[in-house]
C-alpha positions as YAML, in Angstrom:
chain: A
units: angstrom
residues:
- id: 1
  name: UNK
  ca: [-92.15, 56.10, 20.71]
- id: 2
  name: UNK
  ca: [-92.55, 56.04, 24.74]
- id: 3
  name: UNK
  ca: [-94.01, 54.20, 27.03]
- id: 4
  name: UNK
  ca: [-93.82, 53.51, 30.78]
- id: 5
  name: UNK
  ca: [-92.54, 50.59, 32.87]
- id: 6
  name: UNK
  ca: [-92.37, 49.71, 36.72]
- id: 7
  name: UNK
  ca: [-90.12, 48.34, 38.84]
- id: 8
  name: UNK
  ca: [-90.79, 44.42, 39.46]
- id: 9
  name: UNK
  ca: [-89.93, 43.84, 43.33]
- id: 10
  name: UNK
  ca: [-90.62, 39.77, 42.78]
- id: 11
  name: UNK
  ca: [-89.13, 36.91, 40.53]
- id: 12
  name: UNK
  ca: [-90.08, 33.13, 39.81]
- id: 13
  name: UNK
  ca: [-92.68, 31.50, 37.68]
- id: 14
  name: UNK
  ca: [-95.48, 32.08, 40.62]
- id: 15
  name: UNK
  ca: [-94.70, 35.54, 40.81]
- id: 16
  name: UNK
  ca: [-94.82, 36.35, 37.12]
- id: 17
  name: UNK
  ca: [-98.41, 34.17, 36.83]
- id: 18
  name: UNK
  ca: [-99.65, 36.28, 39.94]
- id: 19
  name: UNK
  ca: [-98.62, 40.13, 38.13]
- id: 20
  name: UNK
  ca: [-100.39, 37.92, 34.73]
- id: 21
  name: UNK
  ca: [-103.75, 37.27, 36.32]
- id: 22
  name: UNK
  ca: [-103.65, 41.44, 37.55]
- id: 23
  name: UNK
  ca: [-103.31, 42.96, 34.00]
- id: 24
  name: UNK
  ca: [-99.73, 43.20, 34.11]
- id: 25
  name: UNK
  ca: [-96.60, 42.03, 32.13]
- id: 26
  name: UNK
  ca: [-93.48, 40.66, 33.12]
- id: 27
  name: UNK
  ca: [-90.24, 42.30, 31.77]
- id: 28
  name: UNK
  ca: [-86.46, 42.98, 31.82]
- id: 29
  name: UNK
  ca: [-83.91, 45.92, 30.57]
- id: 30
  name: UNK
  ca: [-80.37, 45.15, 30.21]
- id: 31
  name: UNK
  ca: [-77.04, 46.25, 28.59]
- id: 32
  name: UNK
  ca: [-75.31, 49.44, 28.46]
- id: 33
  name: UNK
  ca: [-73.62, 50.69, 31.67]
- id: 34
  name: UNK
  ca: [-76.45, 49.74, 34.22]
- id: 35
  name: UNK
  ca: [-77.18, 46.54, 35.94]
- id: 36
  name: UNK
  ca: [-80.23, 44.59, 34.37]
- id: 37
  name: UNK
  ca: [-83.69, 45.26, 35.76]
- id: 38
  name: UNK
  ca: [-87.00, 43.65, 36.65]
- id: 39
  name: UNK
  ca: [-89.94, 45.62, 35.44]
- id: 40
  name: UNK
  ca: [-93.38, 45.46, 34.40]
- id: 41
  name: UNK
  ca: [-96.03, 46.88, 32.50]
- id: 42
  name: UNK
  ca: [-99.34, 47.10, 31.55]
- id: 43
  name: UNK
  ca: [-100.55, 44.51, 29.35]
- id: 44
  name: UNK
  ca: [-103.46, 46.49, 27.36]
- id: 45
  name: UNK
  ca: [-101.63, 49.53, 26.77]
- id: 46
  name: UNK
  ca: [-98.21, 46.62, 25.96]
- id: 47
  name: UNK
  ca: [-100.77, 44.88, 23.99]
- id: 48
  name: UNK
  ca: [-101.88, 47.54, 21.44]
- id: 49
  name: UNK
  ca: [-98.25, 49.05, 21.58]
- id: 50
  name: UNK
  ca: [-96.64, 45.89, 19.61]
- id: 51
  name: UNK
  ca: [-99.31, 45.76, 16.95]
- id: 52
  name: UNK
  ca: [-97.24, 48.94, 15.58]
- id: 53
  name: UNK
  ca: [-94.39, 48.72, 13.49]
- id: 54
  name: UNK
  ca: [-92.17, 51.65, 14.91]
- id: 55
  name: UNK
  ca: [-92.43, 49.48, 18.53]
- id: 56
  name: UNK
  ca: [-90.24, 46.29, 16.58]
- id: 57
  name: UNK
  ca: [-88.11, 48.50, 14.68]
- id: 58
  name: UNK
  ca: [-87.26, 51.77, 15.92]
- id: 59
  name: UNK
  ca: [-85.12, 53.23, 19.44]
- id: 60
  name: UNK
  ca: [-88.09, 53.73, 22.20]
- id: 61
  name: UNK
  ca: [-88.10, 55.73, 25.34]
- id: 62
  name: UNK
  ca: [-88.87, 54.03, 28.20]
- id: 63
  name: UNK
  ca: [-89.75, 56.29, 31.33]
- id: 64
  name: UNK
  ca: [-88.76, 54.24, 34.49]
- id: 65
  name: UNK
  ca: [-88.87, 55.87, 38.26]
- id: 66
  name: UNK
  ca: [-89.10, 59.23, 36.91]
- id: 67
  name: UNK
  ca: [-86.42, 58.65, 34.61]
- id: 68
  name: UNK
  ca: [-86.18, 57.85, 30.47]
- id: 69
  name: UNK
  ca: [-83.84, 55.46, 28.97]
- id: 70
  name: UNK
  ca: [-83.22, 54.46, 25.25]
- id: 71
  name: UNK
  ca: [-84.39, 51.01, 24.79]
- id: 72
  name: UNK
  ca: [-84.80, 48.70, 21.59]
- id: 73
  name: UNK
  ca: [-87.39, 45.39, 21.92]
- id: 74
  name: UNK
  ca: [-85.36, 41.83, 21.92]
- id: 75
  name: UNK
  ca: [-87.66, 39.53, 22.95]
- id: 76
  name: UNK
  ca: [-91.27, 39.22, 22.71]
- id: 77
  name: UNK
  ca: [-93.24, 35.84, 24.51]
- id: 78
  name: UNK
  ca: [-96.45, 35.56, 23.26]
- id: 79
  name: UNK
  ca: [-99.38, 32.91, 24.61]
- id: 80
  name: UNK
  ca: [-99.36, 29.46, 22.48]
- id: 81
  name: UNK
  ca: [-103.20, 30.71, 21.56]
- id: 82
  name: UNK
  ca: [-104.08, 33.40, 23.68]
- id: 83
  name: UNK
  ca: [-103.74, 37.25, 22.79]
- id: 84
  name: UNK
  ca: [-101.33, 37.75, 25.45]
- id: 85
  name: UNK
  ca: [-97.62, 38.91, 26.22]
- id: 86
  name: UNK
  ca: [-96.48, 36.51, 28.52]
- id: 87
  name: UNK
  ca: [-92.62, 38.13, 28.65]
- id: 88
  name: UNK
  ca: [-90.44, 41.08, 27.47]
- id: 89
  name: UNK
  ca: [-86.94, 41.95, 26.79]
- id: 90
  name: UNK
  ca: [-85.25, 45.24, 26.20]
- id: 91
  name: UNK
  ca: [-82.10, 46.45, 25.78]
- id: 92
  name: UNK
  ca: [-80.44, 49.85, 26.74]
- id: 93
  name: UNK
  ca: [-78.79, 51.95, 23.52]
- id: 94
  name: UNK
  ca: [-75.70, 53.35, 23.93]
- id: 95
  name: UNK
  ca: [-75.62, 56.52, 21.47]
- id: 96
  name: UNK
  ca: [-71.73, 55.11, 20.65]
- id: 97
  name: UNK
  ca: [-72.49, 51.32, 19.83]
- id: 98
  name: UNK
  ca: [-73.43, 50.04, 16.32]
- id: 99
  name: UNK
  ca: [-77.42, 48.13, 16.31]
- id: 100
  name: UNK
  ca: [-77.87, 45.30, 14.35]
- id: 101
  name: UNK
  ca: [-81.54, 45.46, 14.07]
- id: 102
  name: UNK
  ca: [-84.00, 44.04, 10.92]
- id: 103
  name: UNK
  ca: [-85.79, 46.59, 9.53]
- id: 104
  name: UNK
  ca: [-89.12, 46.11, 7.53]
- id: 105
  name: UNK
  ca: [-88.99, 47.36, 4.09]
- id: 106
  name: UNK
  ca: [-91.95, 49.57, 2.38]
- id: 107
  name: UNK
  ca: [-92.57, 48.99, -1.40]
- id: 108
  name: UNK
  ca: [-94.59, 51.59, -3.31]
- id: 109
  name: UNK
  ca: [-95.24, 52.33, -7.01]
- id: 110
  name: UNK
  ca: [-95.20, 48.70, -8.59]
- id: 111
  name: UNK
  ca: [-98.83, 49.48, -9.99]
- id: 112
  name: UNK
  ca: [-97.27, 52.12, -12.44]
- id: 113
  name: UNK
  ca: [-94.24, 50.41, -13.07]
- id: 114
  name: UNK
  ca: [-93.88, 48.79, -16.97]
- id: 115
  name: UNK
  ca: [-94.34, 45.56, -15.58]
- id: 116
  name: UNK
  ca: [-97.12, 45.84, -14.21]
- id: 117
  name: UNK
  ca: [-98.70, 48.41, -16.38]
- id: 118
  name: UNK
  ca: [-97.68, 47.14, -19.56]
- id: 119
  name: UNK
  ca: [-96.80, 43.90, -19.23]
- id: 120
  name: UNK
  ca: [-98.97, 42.63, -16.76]
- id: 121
  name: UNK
  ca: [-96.73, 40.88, -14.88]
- id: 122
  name: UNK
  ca: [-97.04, 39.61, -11.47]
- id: 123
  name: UNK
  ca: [-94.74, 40.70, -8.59]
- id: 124
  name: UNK
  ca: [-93.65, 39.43, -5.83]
- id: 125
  name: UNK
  ca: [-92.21, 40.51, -2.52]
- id: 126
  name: UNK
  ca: [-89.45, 37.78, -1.64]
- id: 127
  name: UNK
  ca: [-88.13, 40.05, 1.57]
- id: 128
  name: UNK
  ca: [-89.93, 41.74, 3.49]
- id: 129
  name: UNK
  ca: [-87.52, 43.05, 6.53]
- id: 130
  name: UNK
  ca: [-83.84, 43.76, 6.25]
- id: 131
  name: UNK
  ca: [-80.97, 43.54, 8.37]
- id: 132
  name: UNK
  ca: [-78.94, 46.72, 9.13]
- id: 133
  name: UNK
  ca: [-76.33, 47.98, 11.02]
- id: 134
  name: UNK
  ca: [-76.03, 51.67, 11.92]
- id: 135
  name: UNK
  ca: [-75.54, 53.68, 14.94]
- id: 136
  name: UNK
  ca: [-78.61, 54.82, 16.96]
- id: 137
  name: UNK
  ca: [-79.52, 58.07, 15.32]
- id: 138
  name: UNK
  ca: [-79.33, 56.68, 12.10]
- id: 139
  name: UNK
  ca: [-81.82, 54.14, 12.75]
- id: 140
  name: UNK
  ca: [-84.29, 54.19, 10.57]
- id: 141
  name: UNK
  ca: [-88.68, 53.24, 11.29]
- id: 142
  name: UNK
  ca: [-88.60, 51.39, 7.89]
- id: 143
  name: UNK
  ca: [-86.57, 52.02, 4.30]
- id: 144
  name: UNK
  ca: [-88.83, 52.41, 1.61]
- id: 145
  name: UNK
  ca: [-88.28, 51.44, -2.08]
- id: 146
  name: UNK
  ca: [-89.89, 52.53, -5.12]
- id: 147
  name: UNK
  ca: [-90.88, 50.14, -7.51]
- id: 148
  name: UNK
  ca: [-92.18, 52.35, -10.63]
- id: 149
  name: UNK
  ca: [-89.59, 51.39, -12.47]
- id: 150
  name: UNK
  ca: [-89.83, 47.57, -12.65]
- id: 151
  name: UNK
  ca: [-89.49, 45.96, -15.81]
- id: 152
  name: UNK
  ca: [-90.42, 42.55, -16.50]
- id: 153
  name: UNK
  ca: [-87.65, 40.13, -16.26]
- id: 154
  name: UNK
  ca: [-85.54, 42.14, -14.41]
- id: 155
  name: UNK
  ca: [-85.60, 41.55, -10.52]
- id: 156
  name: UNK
  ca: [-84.40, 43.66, -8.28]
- id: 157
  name: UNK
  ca: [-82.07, 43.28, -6.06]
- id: 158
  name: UNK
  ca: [-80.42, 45.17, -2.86]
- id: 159
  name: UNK
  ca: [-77.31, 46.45, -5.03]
- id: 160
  name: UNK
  ca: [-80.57, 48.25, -7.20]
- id: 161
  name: UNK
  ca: [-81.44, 50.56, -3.78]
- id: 162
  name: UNK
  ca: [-80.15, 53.32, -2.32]
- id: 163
  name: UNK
  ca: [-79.76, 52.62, 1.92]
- id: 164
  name: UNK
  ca: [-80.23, 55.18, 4.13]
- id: 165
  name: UNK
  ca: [-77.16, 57.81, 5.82]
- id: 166
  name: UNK
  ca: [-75.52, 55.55, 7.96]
- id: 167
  name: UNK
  ca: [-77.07, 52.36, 7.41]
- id: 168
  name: UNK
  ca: [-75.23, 49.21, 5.81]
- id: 169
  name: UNK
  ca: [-76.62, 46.13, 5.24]
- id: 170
  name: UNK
  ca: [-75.41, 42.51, 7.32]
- id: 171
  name: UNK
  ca: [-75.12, 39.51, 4.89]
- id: 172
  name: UNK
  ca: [-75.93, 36.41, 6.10]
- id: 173
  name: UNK
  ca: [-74.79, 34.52, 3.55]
- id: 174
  name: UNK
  ca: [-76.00, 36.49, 0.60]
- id: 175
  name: UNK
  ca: [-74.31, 39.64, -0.50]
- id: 176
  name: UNK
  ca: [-76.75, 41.00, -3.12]
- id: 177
  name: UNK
  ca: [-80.69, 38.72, -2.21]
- id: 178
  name: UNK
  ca: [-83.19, 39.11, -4.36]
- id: 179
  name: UNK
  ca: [-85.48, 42.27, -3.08]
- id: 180
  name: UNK
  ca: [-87.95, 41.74, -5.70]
- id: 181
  name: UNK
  ca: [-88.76, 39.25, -8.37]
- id: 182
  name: UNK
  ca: [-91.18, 39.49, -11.48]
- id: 183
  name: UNK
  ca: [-92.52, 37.03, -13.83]
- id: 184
  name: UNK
  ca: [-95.36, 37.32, -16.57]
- id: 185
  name: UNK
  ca: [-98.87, 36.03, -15.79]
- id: 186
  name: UNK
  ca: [-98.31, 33.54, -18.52]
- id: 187
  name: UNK
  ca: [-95.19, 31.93, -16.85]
- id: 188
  name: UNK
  ca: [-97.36, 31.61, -13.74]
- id: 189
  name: UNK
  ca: [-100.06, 30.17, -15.09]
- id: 190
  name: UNK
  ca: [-98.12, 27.42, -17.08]
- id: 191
  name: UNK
  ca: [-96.17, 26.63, -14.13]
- id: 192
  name: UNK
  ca: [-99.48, 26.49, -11.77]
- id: 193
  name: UNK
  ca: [-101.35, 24.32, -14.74]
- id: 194
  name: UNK
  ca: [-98.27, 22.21, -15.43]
- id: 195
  name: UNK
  ca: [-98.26, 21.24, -11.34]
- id: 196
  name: UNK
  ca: [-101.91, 20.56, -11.70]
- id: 197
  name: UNK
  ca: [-102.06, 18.29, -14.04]
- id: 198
  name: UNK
  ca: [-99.16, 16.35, -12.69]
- id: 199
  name: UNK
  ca: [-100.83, 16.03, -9.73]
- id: 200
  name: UNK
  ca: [-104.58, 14.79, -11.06]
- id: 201
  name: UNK
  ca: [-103.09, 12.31, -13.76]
- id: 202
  name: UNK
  ca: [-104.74, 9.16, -13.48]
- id: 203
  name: UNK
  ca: [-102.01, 6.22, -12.98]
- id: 204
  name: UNK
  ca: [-102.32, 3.41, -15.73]
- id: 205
  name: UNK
  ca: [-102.95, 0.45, -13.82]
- id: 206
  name: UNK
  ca: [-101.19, -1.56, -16.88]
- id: 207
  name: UNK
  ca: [-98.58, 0.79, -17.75]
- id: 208
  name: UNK
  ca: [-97.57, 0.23, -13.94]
- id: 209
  name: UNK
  ca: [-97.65, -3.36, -13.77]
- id: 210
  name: UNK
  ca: [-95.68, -3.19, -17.43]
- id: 211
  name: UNK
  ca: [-93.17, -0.95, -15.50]
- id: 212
  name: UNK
  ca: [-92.91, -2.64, -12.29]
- id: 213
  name: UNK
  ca: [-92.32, -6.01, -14.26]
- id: 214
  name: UNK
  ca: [-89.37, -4.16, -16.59]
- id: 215
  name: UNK
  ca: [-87.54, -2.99, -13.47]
- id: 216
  name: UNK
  ca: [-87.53, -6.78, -11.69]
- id: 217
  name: UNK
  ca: [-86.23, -8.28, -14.67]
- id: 218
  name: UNK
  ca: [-83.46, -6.03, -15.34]
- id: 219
  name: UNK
  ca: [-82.98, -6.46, -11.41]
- id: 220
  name: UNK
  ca: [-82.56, -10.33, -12.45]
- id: 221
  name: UNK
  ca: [-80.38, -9.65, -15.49]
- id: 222
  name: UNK
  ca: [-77.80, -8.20, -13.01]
- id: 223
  name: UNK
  ca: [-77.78, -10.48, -10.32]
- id: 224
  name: UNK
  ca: [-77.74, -13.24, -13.20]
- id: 225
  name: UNK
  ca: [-74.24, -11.25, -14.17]
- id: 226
  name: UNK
  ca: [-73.01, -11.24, -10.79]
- id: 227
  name: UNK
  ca: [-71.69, -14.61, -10.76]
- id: 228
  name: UNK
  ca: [-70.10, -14.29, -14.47]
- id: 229
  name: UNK
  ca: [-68.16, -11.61, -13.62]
- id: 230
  name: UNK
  ca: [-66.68, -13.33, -10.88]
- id: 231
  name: UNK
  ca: [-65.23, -16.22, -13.00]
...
Protein backbone atom coordinates (compact mmCIF):
# COMPACT_ATOMS: atom_id res chain seq x y z
CA UNK A 1 0.00 0.00 0.00
CA UNK A 2 1.46 3.68 -0.86
CA UNK A 3 0.85 6.80 -0.08
CA UNK A 4 2.57 10.21 -0.10
CA UNK A 5 4.01 12.46 2.61
CA UNK A 6 5.72 16.02 2.73
CA UNK A 7 8.35 17.46 4.32
CA UNK A 8 7.23 19.48 7.61
CA UNK A 9 9.61 22.71 7.67
CA UNK A 10 7.91 23.78 11.32
CA UNK A 11 7.58 22.16 14.89
CA UNK A 12 5.65 23.08 18.22
CA UNK A 13 2.09 22.73 19.30
CA UNK A 14 1.12 26.16 17.29
CA UNK A 15 2.60 24.94 14.30
CA UNK A 16 1.00 21.52 14.23
CA UNK A 17 -2.70 23.31 15.13
CA UNK A 18 -1.93 25.82 12.17
CA UNK A 19 -1.06 22.64 9.30
CA UNK A 20 -4.59 21.05 11.43
CA UNK A 21 -6.92 23.91 10.64
CA UNK A 22 -5.40 23.63 6.57
CA UNK A 23 -6.40 19.93 5.96
CA UNK A 24 -3.20 18.60 6.88
CA UNK A 25 -1.62 16.06 9.36
CA UNK A 26 1.24 16.17 11.45
CA UNK A 27 3.79 13.25 11.24
CA UNK A 28 7.22 11.65 11.83
CA UNK A 29 9.48 8.67 10.18
CA UNK A 30 12.23 7.26 12.11
CA UNK A 31 14.62 4.24 12.49
CA UNK A 32 16.71 2.47 10.12
CA UNK A 33 19.89 4.22 8.89
CA UNK A 34 18.40 7.82 8.35
CA UNK A 35 17.87 10.60 10.74
CA UNK A 36 14.11 11.00 11.86
CA UNK A 37 11.88 13.31 9.85
CA UNK A 38 9.08 15.85 10.09
CA UNK A 39 6.40 15.29 7.56
CA UNK A 40 2.90 15.73 6.79
CA UNK A 41 0.05 14.64 4.98
CA UNK A 42 -3.21 15.00 3.90
CA UNK A 43 -5.79 14.35 6.33
CA UNK A 44 -8.81 13.10 3.93
CA UNK A 45 -6.85 10.93 1.83
CA UNK A 46 -4.86 9.85 5.79
CA UNK A 47 -8.34 9.65 6.96
CA UNK A 48 -9.89 7.02 4.63
CA UNK A 49 -6.37 5.29 4.38
CA UNK A 50 -6.52 3.96 8.21
CA UNK A 51 -10.07 2.70 7.99
CA UNK A 52 -8.23 -0.28 5.98
CA UNK A 53 -6.75 -3.11 7.51
CA UNK A 54 -3.57 -3.64 5.25
CA UNK A 55 -2.62 0.30 6.46
CA UNK A 56 -2.26 -1.23 10.51
CA UNK A 57 -0.81 -4.38 9.52
CA UNK A 58 1.17 -4.65 6.53
CA UNK A 59 4.92 -2.86 5.19
CA UNK A 60 3.69 0.50 3.22
CA UNK A 61 5.53 2.61 0.76
CA UNK A 62 5.80 5.92 1.52
CA UNK A 63 6.92 8.27 -1.46
CA UNK A 64 8.79 11.29 0.14
CA UNK A 65 10.73 14.11 -2.14
CA UNK A 66 10.63 11.95 -5.06
CA UNK A 67 11.78 9.12 -3.21
CA UNK A 68 9.95 5.68 -1.58
CA UNK A 69 10.81 4.24 1.69
CA UNK A 70 9.45 1.09 3.53
CA UNK A 71 7.51 2.22 6.43
CA UNK A 72 5.23 0.32 9.07
CA UNK A 73 2.44 2.63 11.22
CA UNK A 74 3.46 2.98 15.18
CA UNK A 75 1.45 5.48 16.37
CA UNK A 76 -1.85 6.73 15.53
CA UNK A 77 -3.45 10.11 17.67
CA UNK A 78 -6.86 10.32 17.13
CA UNK A 79 -9.34 13.44 18.37
CA UNK A 80 -11.00 12.67 21.99
CA UNK A 81 -14.49 12.94 19.76
CA UNK A 82 -13.73 14.26 16.57
CA UNK A 83 -13.04 12.14 13.29
CA UNK A 84 -9.64 13.38 13.10
CA UNK A 85 -5.84 12.29 13.07
CA UNK A 86 -4.31 14.62 15.22
CA UNK A 87 -0.56 12.75 14.94
CA UNK A 88 1.41 9.98 13.15
CA UNK A 89 4.31 7.78 13.61
CA UNK A 90 6.20 5.58 11.22
CA UNK A 91 8.99 3.65 11.20
CA UNK A 92 11.57 2.79 8.41
CA UNK A 93 11.99 -1.31 7.63
CA UNK A 94 15.14 -2.55 7.25
CA UNK A 95 14.76 -5.73 4.83
CA UNK A 96 17.46 -7.47 7.55
CA UNK A 97 15.65 -6.70 10.98
CA UNK A 98 12.97 -9.00 12.54
CA UNK A 99 9.11 -6.89 13.01
CA UNK A 100 7.25 -7.53 15.87
CA UNK A 101 3.97 -6.44 14.58
CA UNK A 102 0.12 -7.80 15.71
CA UNK A 103 -1.53 -9.14 13.05
CA UNK A 104 -5.42 -9.47 12.80
CA UNK A 105 -6.61 -12.90 12.36
CA UNK A 106 -9.49 -13.97 9.68
CA UNK A 107 -11.86 -16.84 10.76
CA UNK A 108 -13.93 -18.56 8.07
CA UNK A 109 -16.02 -21.76 7.89
CA UNK A 110 -17.45 -22.01 11.57
CA UNK A 111 -21.07 -22.10 9.95
CA UNK A 112 -20.28 -25.65 8.49
CA UNK A 113 -18.30 -26.81 11.17
CA UNK A 114 -20.08 -29.82 13.55
CA UNK A 115 -20.53 -27.42 16.11
CA UNK A 116 -22.25 -25.27 14.69
CA UNK A 117 -24.07 -27.37 12.23
CA UNK A 118 -24.89 -30.13 14.35
CA UNK A 119 -24.65 -29.15 17.57
CA UNK A 120 -25.68 -25.77 17.56
CA UNK A 121 -23.26 -24.44 19.54
CA UNK A 122 -22.24 -20.96 19.95
CA UNK A 123 -18.72 -19.66 19.13
CA UNK A 124 -16.79 -17.27 20.12
CA UNK A 125 -13.82 -15.28 18.94
CA UNK A 126 -11.60 -14.69 22.19
CA UNK A 127 -8.53 -13.11 19.89
CA UNK A 128 -8.87 -11.29 17.37
CA UNK A 129 -5.13 -9.98 16.35
CA UNK A 130 -1.91 -11.84 16.94
CA UNK A 131 1.48 -11.01 17.66
CA UNK A 132 4.25 -12.12 15.22
CA UNK A 133 7.63 -11.85 14.54
CA UNK A 134 9.07 -12.36 11.04
CA UNK A 135 11.28 -10.55 8.75
CA UNK A 136 9.77 -7.98 6.31
CA UNK A 137 8.92 -10.09 3.32
CA UNK A 138 7.34 -12.53 5.30
CA UNK A 139 4.94 -10.22 6.72
CA UNK A 140 1.83 -11.20 6.30
CA UNK A 141 -1.86 -8.61 5.61
CA UNK A 142 -3.71 -11.02 8.01
CA UNK A 143 -3.44 -15.10 8.79
CA UNK A 144 -6.54 -16.72 8.21
CA UNK A 145 -7.94 -19.83 10.01
CA UNK A 146 -10.48 -22.21 9.07
CA UNK A 147 -12.92 -23.16 11.43
CA UNK A 148 -15.00 -26.08 9.57
CA UNK A 149 -13.79 -28.36 11.65
CA UNK A 150 -14.87 -27.22 15.14
CA UNK A 151 -16.34 -29.59 17.37
CA UNK A 152 -18.17 -28.76 20.35
CA UNK A 153 -16.17 -28.84 23.45
CA UNK A 154 -13.07 -28.66 21.91
CA UNK A 155 -11.50 -25.06 21.68
CA UNK A 156 -9.00 -24.24 19.68
CA UNK A 157 -6.05 -23.07 20.35
CA UNK A 158 -2.78 -21.50 18.52
CA UNK A 159 -0.80 -24.97 18.76
CA UNK A 160 -4.24 -26.20 16.46
CA UNK A 161 -2.96 -23.62 13.37
CA UNK A 162 -0.61 -23.71 10.95
CA UNK A 163 1.51 -19.95 10.90
CA UNK A 164 2.63 -18.65 7.95
CA UNK A 165 6.61 -19.18 6.18
CA UNK A 166 8.53 -17.21 8.39
CA UNK A 167 6.28 -16.10 10.95
CA UNK A 168 6.49 -17.20 14.77
CA UNK A 169 4.38 -16.19 17.27
CA UNK A 170 5.62 -13.70 20.62
CA UNK A 171 4.14 -14.97 23.96
CA UNK A 172 3.35 -12.64 26.33
CA UNK A 173 2.78 -14.70 28.95
CA UNK A 174 0.81 -17.43 27.31
CA UNK A 175 2.43 -20.01 25.15
CA UNK A 176 -0.59 -21.80 23.61
CA UNK A 177 -4.06 -18.80 24.27
CA UNK A 178 -7.13 -19.85 23.51
CA UNK A 179 -7.87 -18.86 19.60
CA UNK A 180 -11.31 -20.04 19.80
CA UNK A 181 -13.74 -21.28 22.36
CA UNK A 182 -17.19 -23.14 21.96
CA UNK A 183 -19.93 -23.90 24.26
CA UNK A 184 -23.58 -25.30 23.60
CA UNK A 185 -26.53 -22.89 23.51
CA UNK A 186 -27.81 -24.69 26.53
CA UNK A 187 -24.68 -23.91 28.70
CA UNK A 188 -25.22 -20.29 27.69
CA UNK A 189 -28.47 -19.98 28.41
CA UNK A 190 -28.27 -21.58 31.98
CA UNK A 191 -25.40 -19.50 32.76
CA UNK A 192 -27.23 -16.15 31.36
CA UNK A 193 -30.64 -17.34 33.35
CA UNK A 194 -28.73 -18.45 36.43
CA UNK A 195 -27.07 -14.58 36.54
CA UNK A 196 -30.54 -13.29 36.05
CA UNK A 197 -32.21 -14.56 38.56
CA UNK A 198 -29.48 -13.87 41.04
CA UNK A 199 -29.66 -10.56 40.21
CA UNK A 200 -33.77 -9.91 40.41
CA UNK A 201 -34.22 -12.04 43.71
CA UNK A 202 -36.17 -10.18 46.03
CA UNK A 203 -34.20 -9.85 49.55
CA UNK A 204 -36.30 -11.24 52.58
CA UNK A 205 -36.59 -8.40 54.74
CA UNK A 206 -36.87 -11.10 57.77
CA UNK A 207 -34.51 -13.59 56.61
CA UNK A 208 -32.03 -10.47 56.72
CA UNK A 209 -32.76 -9.17 59.98
CA UNK A 210 -32.68 -13.15 61.18
CA UNK A 211 -29.17 -13.12 59.53
CA UNK A 212 -27.84 -9.90 60.56
CA UNK A 213 -28.92 -10.77 64.25
CA UNK A 214 -27.04 -14.50 63.95
CA UNK A 215 -23.79 -12.85 62.86
CA UNK A 216 -23.77 -10.11 66.02
CA UNK A 217 -24.30 -12.72 68.41
CA UNK A 218 -21.73 -15.06 67.36
CA UNK A 219 -19.63 -11.68 67.14
CA UNK A 220 -20.54 -11.53 71.07
CA UNK A 221 -19.89 -15.21 71.74
CA UNK A 222 -16.23 -14.49 70.75
CA UNK A 223 -15.47 -11.44 72.34
CA UNK A 224 -17.31 -13.08 75.47
CA UNK A 225 -14.30 -15.88 74.95
CA UNK A 226 -11.70 -13.41 74.68
CA UNK A 227 -11.24 -12.83 78.22
CA UNK A 228 -11.48 -16.75 79.17
CA UNK A 229 -8.85 -17.60 77.15
CA UNK A 230 -6.69 -15.23 78.68
CA UNK A 231 -6.99 -16.71 82.24
Amino acid sequence: MKFVAFERAKQGTGASRRLRITGRTPGIVYGGTGEPALIELDHNALFHAIKKEAFHASVLEMELNGKTEKVLLRDLQMHPYKQMVQHIDFQRVDARTRLTMKVPLHYSGEEESPAVKAENCLVNHVMTELSISCMPKDLPEFIAIDLSGLKKGAPLHLKDITLPKGVKFVAKGQDNPVLVSVSSVSEEAEADAAAAAAAAAPVDPKAAKAAAAKEAKAGAKADAAKPAAKK
